[in-house]
N, C-alpha and C positions, 0 to 999 in steps of 0.2 A: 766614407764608403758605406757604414750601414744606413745614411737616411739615405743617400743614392738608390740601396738595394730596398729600402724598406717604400721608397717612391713609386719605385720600378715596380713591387709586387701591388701597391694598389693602383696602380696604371693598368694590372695586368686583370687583374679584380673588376675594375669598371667596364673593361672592354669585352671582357666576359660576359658579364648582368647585360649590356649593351649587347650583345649577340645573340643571350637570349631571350630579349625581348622583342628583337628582329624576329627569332623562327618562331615566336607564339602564335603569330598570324599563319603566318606560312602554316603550319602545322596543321590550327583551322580549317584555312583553306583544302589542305588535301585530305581532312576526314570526311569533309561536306564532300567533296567528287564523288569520295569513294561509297561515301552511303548515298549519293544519288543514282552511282553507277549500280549498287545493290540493288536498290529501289526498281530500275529499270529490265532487272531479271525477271523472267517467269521465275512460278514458282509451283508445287505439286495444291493440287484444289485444297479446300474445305469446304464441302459439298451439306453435311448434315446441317438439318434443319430448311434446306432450301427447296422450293417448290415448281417442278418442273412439269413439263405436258411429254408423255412418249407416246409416240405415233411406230403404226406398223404399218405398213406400204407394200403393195403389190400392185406394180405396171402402174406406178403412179398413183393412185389410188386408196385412201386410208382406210384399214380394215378394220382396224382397233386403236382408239386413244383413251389414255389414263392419265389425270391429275392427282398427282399424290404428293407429299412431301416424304422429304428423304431422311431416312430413322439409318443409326448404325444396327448394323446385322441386317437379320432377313426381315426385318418388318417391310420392306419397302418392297419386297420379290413379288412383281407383276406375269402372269402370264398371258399372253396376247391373243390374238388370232389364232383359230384352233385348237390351242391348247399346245401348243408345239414349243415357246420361247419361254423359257424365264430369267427373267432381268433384274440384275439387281446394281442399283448405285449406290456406292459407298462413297467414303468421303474425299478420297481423289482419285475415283474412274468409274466405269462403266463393266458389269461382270452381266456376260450371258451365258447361259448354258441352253443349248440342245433337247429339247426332249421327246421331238417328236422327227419325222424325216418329213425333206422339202425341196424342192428344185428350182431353181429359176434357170429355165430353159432361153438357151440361146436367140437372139433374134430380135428380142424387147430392147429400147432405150431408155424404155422410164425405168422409172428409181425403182428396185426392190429392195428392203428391209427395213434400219429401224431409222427413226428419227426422234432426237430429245432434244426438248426447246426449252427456251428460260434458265439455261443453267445460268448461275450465279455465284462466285467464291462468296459466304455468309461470313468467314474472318475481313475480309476485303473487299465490302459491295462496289467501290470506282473501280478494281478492274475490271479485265475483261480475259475473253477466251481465247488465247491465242492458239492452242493447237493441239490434236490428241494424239498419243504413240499407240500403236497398237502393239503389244507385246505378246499376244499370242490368240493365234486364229489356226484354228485343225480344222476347217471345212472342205469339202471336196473344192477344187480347185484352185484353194486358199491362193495359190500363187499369180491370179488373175488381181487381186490387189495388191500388192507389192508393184507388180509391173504399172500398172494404173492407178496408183494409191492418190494422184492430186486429183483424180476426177471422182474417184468411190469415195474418197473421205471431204465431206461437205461441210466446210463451218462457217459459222455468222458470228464475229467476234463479238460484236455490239450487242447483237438481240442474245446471244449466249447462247445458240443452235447447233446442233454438231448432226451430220445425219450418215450411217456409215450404208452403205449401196453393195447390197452382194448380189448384183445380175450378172447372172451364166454361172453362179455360184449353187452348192445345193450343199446342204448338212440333216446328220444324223445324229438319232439320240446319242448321247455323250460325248457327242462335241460339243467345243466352246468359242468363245471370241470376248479378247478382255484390250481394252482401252484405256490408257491413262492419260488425264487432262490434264493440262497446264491451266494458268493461270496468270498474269502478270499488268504491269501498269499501261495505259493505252501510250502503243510509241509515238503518236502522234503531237502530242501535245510537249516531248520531250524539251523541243525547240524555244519552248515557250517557258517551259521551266530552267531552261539553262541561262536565256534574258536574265529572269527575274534574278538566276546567284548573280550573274557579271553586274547587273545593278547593284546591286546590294553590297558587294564586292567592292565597287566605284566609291559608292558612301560609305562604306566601312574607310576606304583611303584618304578621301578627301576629310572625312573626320580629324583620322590622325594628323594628317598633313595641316590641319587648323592649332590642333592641340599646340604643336609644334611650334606653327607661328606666335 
């Protein structure tokens, strides 16, 4: 009875070690998903250090452009066209303030306000831009973008372009308008990165299943 039981217990021993040398892979497997599935998240910019072009636009037409690279704090506070805008980019968004009064009158289709080209995440130069929130805008009619927000809010994922359109909109000093970017991996190519795990995935199998034989 006791080598029966003392049998039993390392039968019980093996098939255990054997089980978990089964989920080892497995295991692998679902941390690579899930840090691919990470991977595929936006994410909030890191904008300092990178060098961008802002354009100020009325009826289409540039009034004011400035290249400057982008410093934490106010080193980077441009003011445009007349004297009325100051902008500052930090390291994940777009801060403007107000400082003078302005109207875009009714009736125009070209673009009125601002436009930033070139932006670039500097922790992450292969992404790209996927899309900006605006989190707060106090300008007279603010509520014309909201309603229209895929036509006012312009972006160029690739080139890293973002251009925000306030026509029929008008603001005063001490309003503002603040924008935060994303960030994230281009989804296009995801397709292609997911081949490459199931390859890989294939020869990790085919391996073991050699070892084996």
């Amino acid at each position: 009875m006791r080598v029966y039981i003392a049998a039993s217990g390392f039968k019980s021993d093996l098939q255990r070690d054997r089980r978990i040398k089964v989920m080892k892979p497995s295991t692998t497997i679902v941390a690579a998903l899930l840090l691919t599935l990470a991977l595929a998240t936006g994410a909030p910019a890191s904008l300092i250090g990178d060098e961008v072009t802002v354009q100020y636009l009325q009826d289409g037409r540039v009034f004011d452009e400035q290249t400057f690279i982008i410093e934490s704090g106010e080193g980077d506070v441009i003011r445009t066209a007349f004297n009325t805008i100051s902008l500052n980019i930090e390291a994940e968004g777009v801060y403007i303030d107000f400082i003078g009064n302005n109207s875009f009158t009714p009736g125009n289709t070209n673009f009125f306000g601002i436009k930033i080209l070139g932006l670039d995440d500097v922790d992450n130069p292969d992404w790209i831009l996927l899309g900006a929130d605006v989190t707060e805008n106090t300008m007279t009619s603010s509520s014309l973008w909201y309603a229209e927000e895929d036509k006012r809010l312009q972006i160029d994922p690739l080139a890293g372009d973002v251009g925000f359109d306030w026509n029929q909109m008008s603001y005063r000093a001490g309003q503002n308008f603040t924008a935060l970017l994303e960030f994230g991996p281009n989804p296009i190519p995801i397709p292609a990165t997911m081949a490459l795990f199931v390859t890989g995935l294939i020869g990790f199998i085919l391996i073991k299943r050699k070892k084996k034989g």
